[in-house]
BAZA-412442 format. One line per 3 residues: number of its first residue (from 1); their letters; for each residue x, y, z of N, C-alpha, C. Coordinates in steps of 0.05 Angstrom, whole numbers. Layout:
% residues N
NUM) A) X:Y:Z:X:Y:Z:X:Y:Z ~ ...
END
This chain:
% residues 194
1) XXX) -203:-225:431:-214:-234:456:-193:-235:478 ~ -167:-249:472:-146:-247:495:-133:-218:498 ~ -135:-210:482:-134:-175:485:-148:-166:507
4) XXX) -168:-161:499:-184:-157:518:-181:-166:547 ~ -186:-194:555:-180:-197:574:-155:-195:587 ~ -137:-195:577:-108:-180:586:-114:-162:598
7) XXX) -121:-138:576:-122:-107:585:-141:-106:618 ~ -159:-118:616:-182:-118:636:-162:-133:661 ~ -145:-149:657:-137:-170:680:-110:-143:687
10) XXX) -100:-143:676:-79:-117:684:-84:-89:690 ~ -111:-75:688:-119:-67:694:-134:-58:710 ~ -146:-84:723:-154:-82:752:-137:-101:767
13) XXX) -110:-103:764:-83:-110:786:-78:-86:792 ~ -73:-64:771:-66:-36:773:-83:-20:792 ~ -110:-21:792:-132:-5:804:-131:-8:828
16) XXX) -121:-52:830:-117:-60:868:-97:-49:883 ~ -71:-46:866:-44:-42:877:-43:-6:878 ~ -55:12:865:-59:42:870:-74:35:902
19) XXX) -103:23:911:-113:25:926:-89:20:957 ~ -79:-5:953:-56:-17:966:-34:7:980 ~ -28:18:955:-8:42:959:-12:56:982
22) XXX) -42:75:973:-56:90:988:-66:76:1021 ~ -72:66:1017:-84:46:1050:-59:54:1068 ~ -35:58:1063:-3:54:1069:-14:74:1089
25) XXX) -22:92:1083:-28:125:1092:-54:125:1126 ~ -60:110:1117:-85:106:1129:-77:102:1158 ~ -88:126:1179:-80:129:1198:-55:141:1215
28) XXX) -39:144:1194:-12:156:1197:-19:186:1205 ~ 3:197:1226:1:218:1231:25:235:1208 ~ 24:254:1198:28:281:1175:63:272:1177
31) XXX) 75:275:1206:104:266:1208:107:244:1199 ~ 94:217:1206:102:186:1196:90:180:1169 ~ 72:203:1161:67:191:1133:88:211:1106
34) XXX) 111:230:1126:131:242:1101:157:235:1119 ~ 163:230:1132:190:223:1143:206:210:1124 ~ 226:210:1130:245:193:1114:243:167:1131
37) XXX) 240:142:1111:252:117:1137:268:98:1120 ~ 290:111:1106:308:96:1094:338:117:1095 ~ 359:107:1091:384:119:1089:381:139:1068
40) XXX) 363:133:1034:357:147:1022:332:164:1020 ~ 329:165:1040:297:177:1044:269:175:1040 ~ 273:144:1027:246:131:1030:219:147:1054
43) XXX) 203:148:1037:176:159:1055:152:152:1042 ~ 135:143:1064:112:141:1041:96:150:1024 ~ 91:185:1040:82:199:1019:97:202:994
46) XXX) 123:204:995:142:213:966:127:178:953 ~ 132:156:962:120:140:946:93:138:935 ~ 72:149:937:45:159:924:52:170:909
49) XXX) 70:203:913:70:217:891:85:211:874 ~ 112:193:878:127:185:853:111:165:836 ~ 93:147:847:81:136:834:54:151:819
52) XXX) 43:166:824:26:190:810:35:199:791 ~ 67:213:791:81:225:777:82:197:748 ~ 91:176:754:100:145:734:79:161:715
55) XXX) 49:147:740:27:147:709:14:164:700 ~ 23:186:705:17:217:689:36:214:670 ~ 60:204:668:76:212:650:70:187:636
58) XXX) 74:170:640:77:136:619:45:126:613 ~ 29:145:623:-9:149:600:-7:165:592 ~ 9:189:589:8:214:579:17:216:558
61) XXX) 44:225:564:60:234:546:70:216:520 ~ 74:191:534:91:166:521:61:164:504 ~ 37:165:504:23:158:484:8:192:471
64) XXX) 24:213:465:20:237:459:-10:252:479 ~ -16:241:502:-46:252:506:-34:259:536 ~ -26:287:537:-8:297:557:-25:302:582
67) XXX) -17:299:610:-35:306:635:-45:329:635 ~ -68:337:645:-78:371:642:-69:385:667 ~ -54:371:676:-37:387:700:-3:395:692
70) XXX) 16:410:712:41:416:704:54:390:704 ~ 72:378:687:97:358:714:122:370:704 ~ 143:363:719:168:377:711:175:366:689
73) XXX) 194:376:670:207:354:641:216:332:658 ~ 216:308:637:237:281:651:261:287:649 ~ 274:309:631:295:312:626:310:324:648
76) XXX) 289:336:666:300:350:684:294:340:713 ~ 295:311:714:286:294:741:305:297:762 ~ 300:306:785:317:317:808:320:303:835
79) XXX) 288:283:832:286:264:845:263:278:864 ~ 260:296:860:234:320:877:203:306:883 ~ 197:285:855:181:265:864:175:241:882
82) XXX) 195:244:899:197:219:913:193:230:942 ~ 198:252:950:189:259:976:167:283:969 ~ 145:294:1000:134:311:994:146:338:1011
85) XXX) 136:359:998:156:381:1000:141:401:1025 ~ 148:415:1046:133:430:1058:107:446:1051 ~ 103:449:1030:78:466:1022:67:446:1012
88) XXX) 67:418:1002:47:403:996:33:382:1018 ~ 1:386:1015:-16:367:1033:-10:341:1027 ~ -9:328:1045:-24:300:1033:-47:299:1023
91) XXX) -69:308:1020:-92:314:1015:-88:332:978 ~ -67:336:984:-62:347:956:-48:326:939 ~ -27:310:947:-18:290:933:-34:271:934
94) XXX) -49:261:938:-70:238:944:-87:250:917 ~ -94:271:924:-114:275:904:-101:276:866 ~ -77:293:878:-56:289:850:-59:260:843
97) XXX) -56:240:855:-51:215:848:-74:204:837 ~ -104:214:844:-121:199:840:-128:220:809 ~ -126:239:812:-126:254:783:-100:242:759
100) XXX) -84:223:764:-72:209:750:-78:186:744 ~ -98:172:757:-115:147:755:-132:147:738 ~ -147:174:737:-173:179:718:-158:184:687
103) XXX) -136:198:684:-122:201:667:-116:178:659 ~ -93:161:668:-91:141:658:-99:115:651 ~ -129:114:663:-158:97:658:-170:101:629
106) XXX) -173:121:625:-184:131:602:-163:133:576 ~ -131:137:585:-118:130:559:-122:91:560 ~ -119:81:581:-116:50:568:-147:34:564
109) XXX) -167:62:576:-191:51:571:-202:57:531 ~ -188:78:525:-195:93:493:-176:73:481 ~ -147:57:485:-127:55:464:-133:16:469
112) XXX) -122:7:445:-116:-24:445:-95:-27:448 ~ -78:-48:461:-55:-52:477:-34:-57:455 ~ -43:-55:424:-21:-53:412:-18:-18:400
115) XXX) -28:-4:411:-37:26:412:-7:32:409 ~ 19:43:392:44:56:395:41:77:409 ~ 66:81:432:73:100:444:108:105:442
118) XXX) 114:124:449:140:129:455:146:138:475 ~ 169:127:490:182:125:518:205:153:509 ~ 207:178:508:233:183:512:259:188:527
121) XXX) 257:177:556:267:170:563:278:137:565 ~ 271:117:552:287:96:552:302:92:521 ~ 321:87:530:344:80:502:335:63:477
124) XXX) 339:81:456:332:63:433:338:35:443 ~ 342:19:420:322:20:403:287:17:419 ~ 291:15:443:259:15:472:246:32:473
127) XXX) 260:56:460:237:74:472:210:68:452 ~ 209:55:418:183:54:410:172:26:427 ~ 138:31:442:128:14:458:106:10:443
130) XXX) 88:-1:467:61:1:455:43:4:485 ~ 17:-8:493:6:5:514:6:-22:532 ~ 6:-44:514:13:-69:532:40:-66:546
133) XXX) 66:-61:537:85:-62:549:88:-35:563 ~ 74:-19:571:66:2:590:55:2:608 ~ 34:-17:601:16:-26:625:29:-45:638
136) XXX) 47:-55:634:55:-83:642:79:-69:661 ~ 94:-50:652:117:-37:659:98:-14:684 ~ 75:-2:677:78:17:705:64:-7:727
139) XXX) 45:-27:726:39:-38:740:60:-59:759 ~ 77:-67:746:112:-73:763:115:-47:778 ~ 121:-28:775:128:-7:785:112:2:814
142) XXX) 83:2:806:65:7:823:64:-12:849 ~ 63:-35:838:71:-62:854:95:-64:870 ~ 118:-61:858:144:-50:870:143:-33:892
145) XXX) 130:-9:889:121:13:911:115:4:933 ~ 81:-9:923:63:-24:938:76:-35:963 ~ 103:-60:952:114:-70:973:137:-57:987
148) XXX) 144:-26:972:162:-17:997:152:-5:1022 ~ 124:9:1004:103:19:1035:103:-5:1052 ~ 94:-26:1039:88:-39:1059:115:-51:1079
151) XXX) 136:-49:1074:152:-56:1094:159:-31:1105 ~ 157:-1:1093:161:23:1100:140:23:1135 ~ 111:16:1116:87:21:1148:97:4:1167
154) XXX) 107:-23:1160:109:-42:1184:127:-28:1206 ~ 154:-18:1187:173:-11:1204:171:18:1227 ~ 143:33:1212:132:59:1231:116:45:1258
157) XXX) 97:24:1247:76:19:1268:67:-10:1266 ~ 78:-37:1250:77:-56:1254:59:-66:1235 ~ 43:-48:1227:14:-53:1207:33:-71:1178
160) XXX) 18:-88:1167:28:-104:1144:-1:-102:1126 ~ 10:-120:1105:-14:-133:1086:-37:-111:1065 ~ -45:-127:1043:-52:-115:1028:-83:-94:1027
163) XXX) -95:-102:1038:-119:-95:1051:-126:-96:1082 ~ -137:-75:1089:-161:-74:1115:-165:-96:1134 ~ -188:-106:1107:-206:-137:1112:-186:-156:1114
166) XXX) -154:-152:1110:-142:-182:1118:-122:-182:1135 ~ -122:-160:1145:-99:-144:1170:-113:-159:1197 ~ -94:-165:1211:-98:-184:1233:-83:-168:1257
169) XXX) -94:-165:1278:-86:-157:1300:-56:-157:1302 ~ -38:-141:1314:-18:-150:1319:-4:-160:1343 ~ 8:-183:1347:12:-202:1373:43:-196:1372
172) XXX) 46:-181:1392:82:-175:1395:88:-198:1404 ~ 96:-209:1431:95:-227:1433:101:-246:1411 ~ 84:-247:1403:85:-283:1375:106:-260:1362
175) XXX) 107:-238:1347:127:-230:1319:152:-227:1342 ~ 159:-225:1366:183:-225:1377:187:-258:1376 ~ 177:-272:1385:188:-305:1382:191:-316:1355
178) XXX) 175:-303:1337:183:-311:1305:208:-293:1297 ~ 217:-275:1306:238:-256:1297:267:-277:1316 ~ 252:-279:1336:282:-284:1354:286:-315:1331
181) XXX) 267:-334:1334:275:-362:1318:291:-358:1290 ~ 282:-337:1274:294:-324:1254:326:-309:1258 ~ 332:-308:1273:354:-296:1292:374:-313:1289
184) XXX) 369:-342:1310:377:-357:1311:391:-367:1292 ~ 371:-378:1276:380:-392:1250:400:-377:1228 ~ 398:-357:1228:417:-330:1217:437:-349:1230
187) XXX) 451:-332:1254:470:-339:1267:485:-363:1269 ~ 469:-381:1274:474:-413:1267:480:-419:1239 ~ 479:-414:1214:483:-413:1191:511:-389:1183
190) XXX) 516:-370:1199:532:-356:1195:565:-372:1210 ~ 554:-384:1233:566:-399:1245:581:-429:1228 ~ 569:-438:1214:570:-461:1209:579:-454:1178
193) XX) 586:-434:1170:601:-427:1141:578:-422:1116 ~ 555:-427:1134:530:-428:1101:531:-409:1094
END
């Protein structure tokens, strides 16, 4: 019975935080949704597809029931997943991503969370798993993402938060007087040896 509801409770965190991801996108023009906006080239699109890429591989492979699409070996990770490449849509990675959802729905929807898989990329003695500590491990990951888009979108166009329905106008004004008070207190603390 707690099986169960585990699998079900982590599994629709996973379903919210894919949605989350994606929203990131929403409205972005083709340049602000692949740009780099980090020193290392953080972008949002490369973050959909790296995260597409996770759970094609860690529903797939790690539990023998491989994606019906190409992915590159892990062995041969180049980092190619993390940005999108001139010939790919967004409309194509989006969709990649959501064809990794259905995939990996159906492996944690067929297996019980003590279901063995193997990781071969993590170091003995870790790599033997099972689907609980998979699920538990891509949904961190996904979540992780989740919150770099989301400071990734803020810093393109100000937009925050996890959903639509809870996004609130944005008042420059008020986030300049909460930034400057935040300022302050930096300074004053840097000042004062803290």
């Amino acid at each position: 019975m707690i099986d169960e509801f585990a699998k079900a409770n982590l599994h629709g965190r996973l379903r919210r935080d894919r949605e989350v991801l994606l929203w990131k996108l929403d409205g972005l023009s083709e340049y602000d949704a692949r740009r780099p906006l980090t020193v290392t080239g953080s972008n949002l699109l490369g973050l959909v597809k790296h995260v597409a890429c996770v759970e094609a591989r860690y529903f797939g492979e790690v539990f023998d029931r491989p994606f019906p699409l190409p992915l590159p070996r892990w062995q041969d990770h180049d980092g190619s997943d993390l940005w999108a490449a001139e010939g790919e849509t967004r409309d194509q990675i989006i969709k990649f991503y959501r064809r990794a959802w259905e995939h990996a729905d159906t492996t944690i929807d067929e297996l019980s969370l003590d279901a063995p898989g193997h990781v071969p990329w993590w170091p003995d003695p870790h790599s033997g798993t099972n689907l609980f500590a998979v699920l538990v491990h891509v949904l961190g990951e996904t979540n992780r993402h989740a919150g770099h888009a989301d400071i990734l979108r803020e810093g393109v166009d100000g937009r925050t938060g996890m959903r639509p329905e809870h996004e609130t106008q944005i008042d420059e004004e008020a986030r300049a007087v909460h930034c400057a008070k935040i300022e302050r207190a930096a300074r004053s603390a840097a000042s004062a040896g803290a």
